[in-house]
C-alpha positions in Angstrom: -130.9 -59.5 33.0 -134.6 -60.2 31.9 -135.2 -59.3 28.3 -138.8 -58.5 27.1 -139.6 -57.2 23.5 -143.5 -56.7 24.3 -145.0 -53.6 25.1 -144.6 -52.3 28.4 -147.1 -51.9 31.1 -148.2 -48.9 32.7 -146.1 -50.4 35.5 -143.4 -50.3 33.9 -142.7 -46.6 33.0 -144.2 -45.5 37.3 -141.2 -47.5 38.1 -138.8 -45.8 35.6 -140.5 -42.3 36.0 -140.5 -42.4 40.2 -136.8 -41.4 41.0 -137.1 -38.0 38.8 -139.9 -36.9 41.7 -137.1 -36.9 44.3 -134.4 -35.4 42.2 -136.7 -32.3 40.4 -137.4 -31.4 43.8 -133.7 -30.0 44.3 -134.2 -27.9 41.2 -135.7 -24.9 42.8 -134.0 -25.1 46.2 -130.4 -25.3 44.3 -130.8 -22.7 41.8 -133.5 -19.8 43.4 -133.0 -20.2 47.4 -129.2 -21.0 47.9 -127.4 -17.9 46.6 -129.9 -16.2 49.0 -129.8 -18.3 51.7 -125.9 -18.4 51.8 -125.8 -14.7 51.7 -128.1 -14.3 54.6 -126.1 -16.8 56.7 -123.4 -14.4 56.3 -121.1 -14.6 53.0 -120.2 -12.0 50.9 -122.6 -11.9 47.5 -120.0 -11.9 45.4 -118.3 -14.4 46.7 -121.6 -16.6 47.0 -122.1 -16.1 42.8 -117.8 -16.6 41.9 -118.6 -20.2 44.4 -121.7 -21.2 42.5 -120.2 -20.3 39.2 -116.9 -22.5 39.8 -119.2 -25.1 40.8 -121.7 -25.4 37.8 -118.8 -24.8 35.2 -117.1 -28.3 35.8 -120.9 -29.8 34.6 -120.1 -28.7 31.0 -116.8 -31.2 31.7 -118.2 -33.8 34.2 -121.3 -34.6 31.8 -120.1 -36.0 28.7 -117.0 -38.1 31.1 -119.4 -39.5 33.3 -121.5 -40.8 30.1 -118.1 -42.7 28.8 -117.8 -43.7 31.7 -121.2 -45.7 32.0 -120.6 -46.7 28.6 -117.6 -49.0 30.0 -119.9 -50.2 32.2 -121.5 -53.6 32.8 -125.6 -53.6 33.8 -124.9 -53.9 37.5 -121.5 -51.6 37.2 -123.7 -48.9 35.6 -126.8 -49.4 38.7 -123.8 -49.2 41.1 -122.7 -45.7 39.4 -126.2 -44.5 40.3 -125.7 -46.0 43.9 -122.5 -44.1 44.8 -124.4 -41.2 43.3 -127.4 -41.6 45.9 -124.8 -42.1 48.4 -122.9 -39.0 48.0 -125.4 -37.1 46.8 -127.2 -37.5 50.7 -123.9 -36.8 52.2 -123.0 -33.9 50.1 -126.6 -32.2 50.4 -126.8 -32.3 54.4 -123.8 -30.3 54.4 -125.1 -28.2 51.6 -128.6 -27.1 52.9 -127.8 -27.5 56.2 -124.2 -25.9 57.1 -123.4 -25.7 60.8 -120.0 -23.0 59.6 -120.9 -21.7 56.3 -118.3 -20.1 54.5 -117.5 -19.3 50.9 -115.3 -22.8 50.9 -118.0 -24.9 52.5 -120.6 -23.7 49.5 -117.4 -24.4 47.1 -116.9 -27.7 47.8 -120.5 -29.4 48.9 -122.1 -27.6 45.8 -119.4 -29.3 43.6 -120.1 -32.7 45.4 -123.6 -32.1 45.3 -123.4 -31.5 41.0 -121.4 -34.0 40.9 -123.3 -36.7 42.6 -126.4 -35.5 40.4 -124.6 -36.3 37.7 -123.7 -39.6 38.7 -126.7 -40.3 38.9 -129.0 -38.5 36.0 -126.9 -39.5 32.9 -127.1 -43.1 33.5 -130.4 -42.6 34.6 -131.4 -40.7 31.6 -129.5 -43.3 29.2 -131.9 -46.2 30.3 -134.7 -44.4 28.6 -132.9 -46.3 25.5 -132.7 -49.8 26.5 -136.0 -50.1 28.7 -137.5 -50.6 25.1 -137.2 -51.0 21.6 -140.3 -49.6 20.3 -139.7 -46.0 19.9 -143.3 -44.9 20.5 -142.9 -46.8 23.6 -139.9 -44.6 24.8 -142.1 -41.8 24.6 -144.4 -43.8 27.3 -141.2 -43.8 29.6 -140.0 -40.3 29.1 -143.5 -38.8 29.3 -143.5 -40.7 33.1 -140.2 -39.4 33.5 -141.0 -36.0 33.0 -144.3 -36.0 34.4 -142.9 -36.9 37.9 -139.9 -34.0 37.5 -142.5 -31.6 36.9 -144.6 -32.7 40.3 -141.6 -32.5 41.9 -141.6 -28.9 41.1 -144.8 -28.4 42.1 -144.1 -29.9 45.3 -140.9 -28.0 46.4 -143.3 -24.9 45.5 -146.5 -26.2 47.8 -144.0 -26.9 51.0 -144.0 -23.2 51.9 -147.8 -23.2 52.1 -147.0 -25.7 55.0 -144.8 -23.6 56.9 -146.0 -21.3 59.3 -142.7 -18.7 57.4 -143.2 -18.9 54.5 -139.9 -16.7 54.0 -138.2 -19.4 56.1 -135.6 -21.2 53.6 -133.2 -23.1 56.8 -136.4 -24.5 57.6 -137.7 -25.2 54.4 -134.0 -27.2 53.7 -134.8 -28.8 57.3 -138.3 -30.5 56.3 -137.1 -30.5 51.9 -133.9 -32.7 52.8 -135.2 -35.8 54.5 -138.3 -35.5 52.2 -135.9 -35.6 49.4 -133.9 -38.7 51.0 -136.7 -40.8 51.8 -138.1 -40.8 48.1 -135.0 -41.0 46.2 -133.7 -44.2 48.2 -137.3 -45.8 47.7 -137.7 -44.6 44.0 -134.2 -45.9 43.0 -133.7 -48.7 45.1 -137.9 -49.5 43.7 -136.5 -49.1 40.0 -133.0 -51.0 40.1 -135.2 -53.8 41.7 -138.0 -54.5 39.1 -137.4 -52.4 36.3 -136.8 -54.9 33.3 -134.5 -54.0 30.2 -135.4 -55.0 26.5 -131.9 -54.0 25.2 -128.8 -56.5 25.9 -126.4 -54.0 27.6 -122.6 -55.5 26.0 -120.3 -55.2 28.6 -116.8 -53.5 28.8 -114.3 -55.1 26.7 -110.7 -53.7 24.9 -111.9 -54.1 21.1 -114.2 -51.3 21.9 -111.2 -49.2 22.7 -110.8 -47.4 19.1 -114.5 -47.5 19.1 -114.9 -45.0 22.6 -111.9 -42.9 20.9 -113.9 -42.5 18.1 -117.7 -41.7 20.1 -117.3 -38.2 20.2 -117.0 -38.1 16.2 -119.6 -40.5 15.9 -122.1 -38.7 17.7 -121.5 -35.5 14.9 -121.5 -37.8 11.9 -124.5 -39.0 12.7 -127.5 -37.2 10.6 -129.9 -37.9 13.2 -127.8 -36.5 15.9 -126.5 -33.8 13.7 -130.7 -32.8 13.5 -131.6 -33.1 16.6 -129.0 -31.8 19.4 -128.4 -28.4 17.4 -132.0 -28.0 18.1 -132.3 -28.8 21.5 -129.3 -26.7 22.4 -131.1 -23.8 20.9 -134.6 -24.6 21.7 -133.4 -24.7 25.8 -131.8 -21.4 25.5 -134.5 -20.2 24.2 -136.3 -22.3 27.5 -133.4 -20.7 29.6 -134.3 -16.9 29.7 -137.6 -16.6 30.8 -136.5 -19.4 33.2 -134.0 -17.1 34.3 -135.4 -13.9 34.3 -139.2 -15.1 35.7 -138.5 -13.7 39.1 -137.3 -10.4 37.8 -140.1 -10.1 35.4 -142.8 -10.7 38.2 -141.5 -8.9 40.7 -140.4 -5.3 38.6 -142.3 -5.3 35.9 -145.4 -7.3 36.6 -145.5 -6.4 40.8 -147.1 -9.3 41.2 -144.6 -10.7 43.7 -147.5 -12.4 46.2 -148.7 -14.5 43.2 -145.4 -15.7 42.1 -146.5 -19.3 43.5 -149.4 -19.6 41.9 -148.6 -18.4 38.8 -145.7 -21.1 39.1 -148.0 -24.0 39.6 -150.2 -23.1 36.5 -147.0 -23.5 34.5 -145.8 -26.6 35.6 -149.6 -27.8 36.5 -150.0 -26.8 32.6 -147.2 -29.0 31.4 -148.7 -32.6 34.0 -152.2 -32.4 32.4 -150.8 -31.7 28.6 -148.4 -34.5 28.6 -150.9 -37.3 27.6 -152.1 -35.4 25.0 -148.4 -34.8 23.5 -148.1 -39.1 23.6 -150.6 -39.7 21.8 -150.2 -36.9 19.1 -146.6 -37.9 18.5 -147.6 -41.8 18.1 -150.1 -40.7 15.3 -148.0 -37.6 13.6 -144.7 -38.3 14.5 -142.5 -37.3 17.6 -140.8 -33.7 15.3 -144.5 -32.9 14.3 -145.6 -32.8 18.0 -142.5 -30.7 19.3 -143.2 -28.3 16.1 -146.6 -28.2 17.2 -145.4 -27.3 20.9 -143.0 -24.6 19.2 -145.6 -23.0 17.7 -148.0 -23.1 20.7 -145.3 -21.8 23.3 -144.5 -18.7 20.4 -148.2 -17.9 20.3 -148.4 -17.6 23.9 -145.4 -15.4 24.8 -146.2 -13.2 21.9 -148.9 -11.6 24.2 -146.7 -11.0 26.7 -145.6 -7.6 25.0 -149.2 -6.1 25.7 -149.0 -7.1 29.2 -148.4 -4.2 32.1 -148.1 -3.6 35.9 -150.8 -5.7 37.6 -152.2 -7.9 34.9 -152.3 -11.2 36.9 -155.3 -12.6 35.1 -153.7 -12.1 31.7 -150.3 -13.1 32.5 -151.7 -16.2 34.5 -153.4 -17.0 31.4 -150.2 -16.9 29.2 -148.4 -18.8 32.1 -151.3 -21.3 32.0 -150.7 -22.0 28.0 -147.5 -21.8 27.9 -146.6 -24.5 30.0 -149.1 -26.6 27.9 -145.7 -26.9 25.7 -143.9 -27.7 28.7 -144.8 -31.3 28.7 -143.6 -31.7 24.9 -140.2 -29.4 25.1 -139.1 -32.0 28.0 -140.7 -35.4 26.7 -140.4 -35.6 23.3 -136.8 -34.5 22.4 -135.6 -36.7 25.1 -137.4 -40.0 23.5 -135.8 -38.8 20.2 -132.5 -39.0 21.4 -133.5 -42.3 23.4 -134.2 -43.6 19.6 -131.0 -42.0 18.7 -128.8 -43.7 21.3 -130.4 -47.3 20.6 -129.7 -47.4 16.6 -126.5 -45.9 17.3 -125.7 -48.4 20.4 -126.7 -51.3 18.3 -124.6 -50.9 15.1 -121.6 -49.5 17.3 -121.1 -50.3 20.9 -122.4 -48.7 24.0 -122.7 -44.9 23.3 -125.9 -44.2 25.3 -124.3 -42.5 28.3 -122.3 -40.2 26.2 -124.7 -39.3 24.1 -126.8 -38.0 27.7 -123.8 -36.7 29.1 -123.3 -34.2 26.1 -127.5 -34.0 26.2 -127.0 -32.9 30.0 -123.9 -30.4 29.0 -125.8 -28.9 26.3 -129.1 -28.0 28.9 -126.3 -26.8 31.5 -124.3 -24.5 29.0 -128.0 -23.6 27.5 -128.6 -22.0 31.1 -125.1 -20.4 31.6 -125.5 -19.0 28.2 -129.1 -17.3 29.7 -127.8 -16.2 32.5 -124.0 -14.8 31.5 -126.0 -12.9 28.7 -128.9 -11.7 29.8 -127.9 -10.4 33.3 -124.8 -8.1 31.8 -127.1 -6.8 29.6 -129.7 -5.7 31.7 -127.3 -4.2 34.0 -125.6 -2.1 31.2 -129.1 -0.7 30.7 -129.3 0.5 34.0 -131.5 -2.4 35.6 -129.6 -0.6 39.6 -131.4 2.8 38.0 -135.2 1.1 36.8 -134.6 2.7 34.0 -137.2 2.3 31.0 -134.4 1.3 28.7 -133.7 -1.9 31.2 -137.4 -2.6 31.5 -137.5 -2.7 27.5 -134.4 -5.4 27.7 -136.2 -7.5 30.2 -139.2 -8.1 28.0 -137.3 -8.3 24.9 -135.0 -11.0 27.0 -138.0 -12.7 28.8 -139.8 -13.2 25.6 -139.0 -11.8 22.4 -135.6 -13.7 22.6 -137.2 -17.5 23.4 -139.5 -16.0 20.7 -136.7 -15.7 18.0 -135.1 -18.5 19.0 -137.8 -21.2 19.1 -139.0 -19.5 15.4 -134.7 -20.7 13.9 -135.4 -24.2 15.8 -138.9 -24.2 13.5 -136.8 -23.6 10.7 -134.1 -26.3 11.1 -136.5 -28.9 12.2 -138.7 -28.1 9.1 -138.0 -31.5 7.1 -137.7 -33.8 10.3 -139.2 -36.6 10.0 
């Protein structure tokens, strides 16, 4: 393995950055169209939501055993973890998107392949972001890409229905998303395992670091720097969770704005591309928790007007989608490139822990969502969301923004002193 301590090239962090294009654009598809699409190719609703539940609930498990695991790892041992991902994450999604006898067990058992390819294949991508470098401005550099091409893959999975001549077709949308999907993931990892050089000496595997891995999981807590920082991320993305979650309902009921729920979509994520640079370069000169406070505040500014929005106001809502997703860019970027940091000093002075620390960085984000959506759909039924009821309208703003609003305010509070 080469090893390089200058500063990277622009080069550099397209290569590292490429892969996430591909994967983003499964993000959408998995968690908006497939309940949907599986109920209109004929199973039960219920049984469509208990499936996909079962499915995303091993995540919370698979994540942080899946980062040990890399951590055992050689360099090539952890690239061929992300091959067998790629492999049987192309198997598992033909059968997935494309079922020729859908039942509730087919969606049980290729969604749970599918998860768990994607794992295989995002903590250990993830965990590179700390040994591509050792500068820790230059991390940012490598997440920012990173990021930067998730987000376009969002946009991208949202222009594709523009192309169709049904728009409302999803089997054919799966039909043109899958071999689109394929084709760039195999050329954006197979691009990236090829050229992408490493500044951090990965150890390999051996059994004095056997009381060491027993001891990770402690480690991680005792840390002060971790201690800081994943409190606040686990609150900070559930406070990114429920207007995630509840951005359909809110355009559709409250808003009626269902026609424009594409564009105002693609001012979001469009938002979060163009602010991304700006993010770099403000947390190289005031430090990366100055920038994320900075985003904080912006993103609680915005949805702060959303409580004087009502029925029809596209222009003002597209406005508040438009700014807030100017904190996009940051919320995704820069907490990442902390925990990069993170995972380096701690890897250094103890052994390997980079893929755990991502694993329980990727079952944080996926209990953060869990959380969102176990909470604030209960709730809104038990105000009589079946009914329309005023009272449930009430929750769903309070949910889709005065909640993120709270929440992002206590992260303010406990990132106050970081440094």
């Amino acid at each position: 393995m080469k090893n390089t301590q200058s500063a990277p090239s622009w080069w550099q962090s397209l290569l590292y950055g490429l892969p996430a294009w591909p994967l983003a654009m499964l993000g959408i598809p998995l968690y908006i169209y497939l309940p949907t699409y599986y109920y209109e190719l004929g199973v039960e609703m219920a049984l469509v939501g208990l499936m996909l539940l079962l499915a995303r609930v091993t995540d919370v498990f698979t994540d942080p055993l899946i980062g040990w695991w890399r951590d055992q790892l050689s360099h090539a041992g952890r690239y061929s973890l992300i091959g067998l991902g790629w492999a049987l994450l192309l198997l598992s999604l033909w059968q997935l998107l494309l079922p020729t006898e859908p039942d509730a067990l087919h969606l049980l058992i290729w969604a749970l392949l599918v998860y768990f390819a994607w794992t295989l294949i995002m903590i250990p991508y993830q965990a590179l972001s700390a040994e591509v470098t050792t500068h820790h401005h230059h991390k940012t550099q490598f997440t920012a890409s990173r990021e930067a091409f998730a987000i376009l893959g969002v946009v991208t999975v949202l222009l594709l229905p523009f192309f169709l001549s049904d728009a409302q077709d999803t089997q054919r949308l799966f039909e043109i998303l899958y071999p689109l999907v394929a084709l760039s993931l195999t050329f954006g990892l197979g691009l990236m395992i090829w050229r992408l050089k490493l500044a951090v000496q990965v150890p390999s595997y051996s059994k004095n670091t056997t009381k060491q891995d027993h001891q990770a999981w402690w480690l991680i807590w005792r840390d002060p720097q971790s201690r800081q920082l994943l409190p606040a991320y686990f609150i900070n993305s559930l406070a990114n969770a429920f207007p995630a979650t509840l951005f359909l309902l809110f355009v559709q009921y409250y808003l009626d704005l269902t026609p424009q729920t594409g564009i105002l979509l693609m001012s979001f994520f469009l938002a979060g591309v163009l602010a991304l640079p700006f993010w770099v370069v403000l947390s190289k000169r005031l430090g990366k928790y100055t920038a994320w406070r900075g985003s904080i505040i912006l993103a609680c500014l915005s949805f702060a007007w959303v409580f004087t929005l009502e029925s029809g106001d596209f222009n003002a809502f597209l406005i508040i989608s438009f700014l807030s997703g100017l904190s996009l860019g940051a919320d995704v970027a820069l907490p990442s490139s902390i925990q990069a940091d993170i995972a380096q000093d701690l890897s250094q002075t103890n052994g390997s822990i980079s893929g755990l620390l991502f694993g329980v960085w990727g079952m944080l984000t996926k209990l953060a969502l869990a959380l969102a959506v176990g909470l604030a759909f209960p709730l809104l039924d038990w105000m009589g969301w079946d009914q329309k009821t005023s009272a449930s309208f009430t929750t769903l703003v309070w949910l889709y923004a005065g909640v993120p609003i709270a929440l992002k305010l206590l992260v303010l509070v406990w990132l106050r002193k970081a440094r």
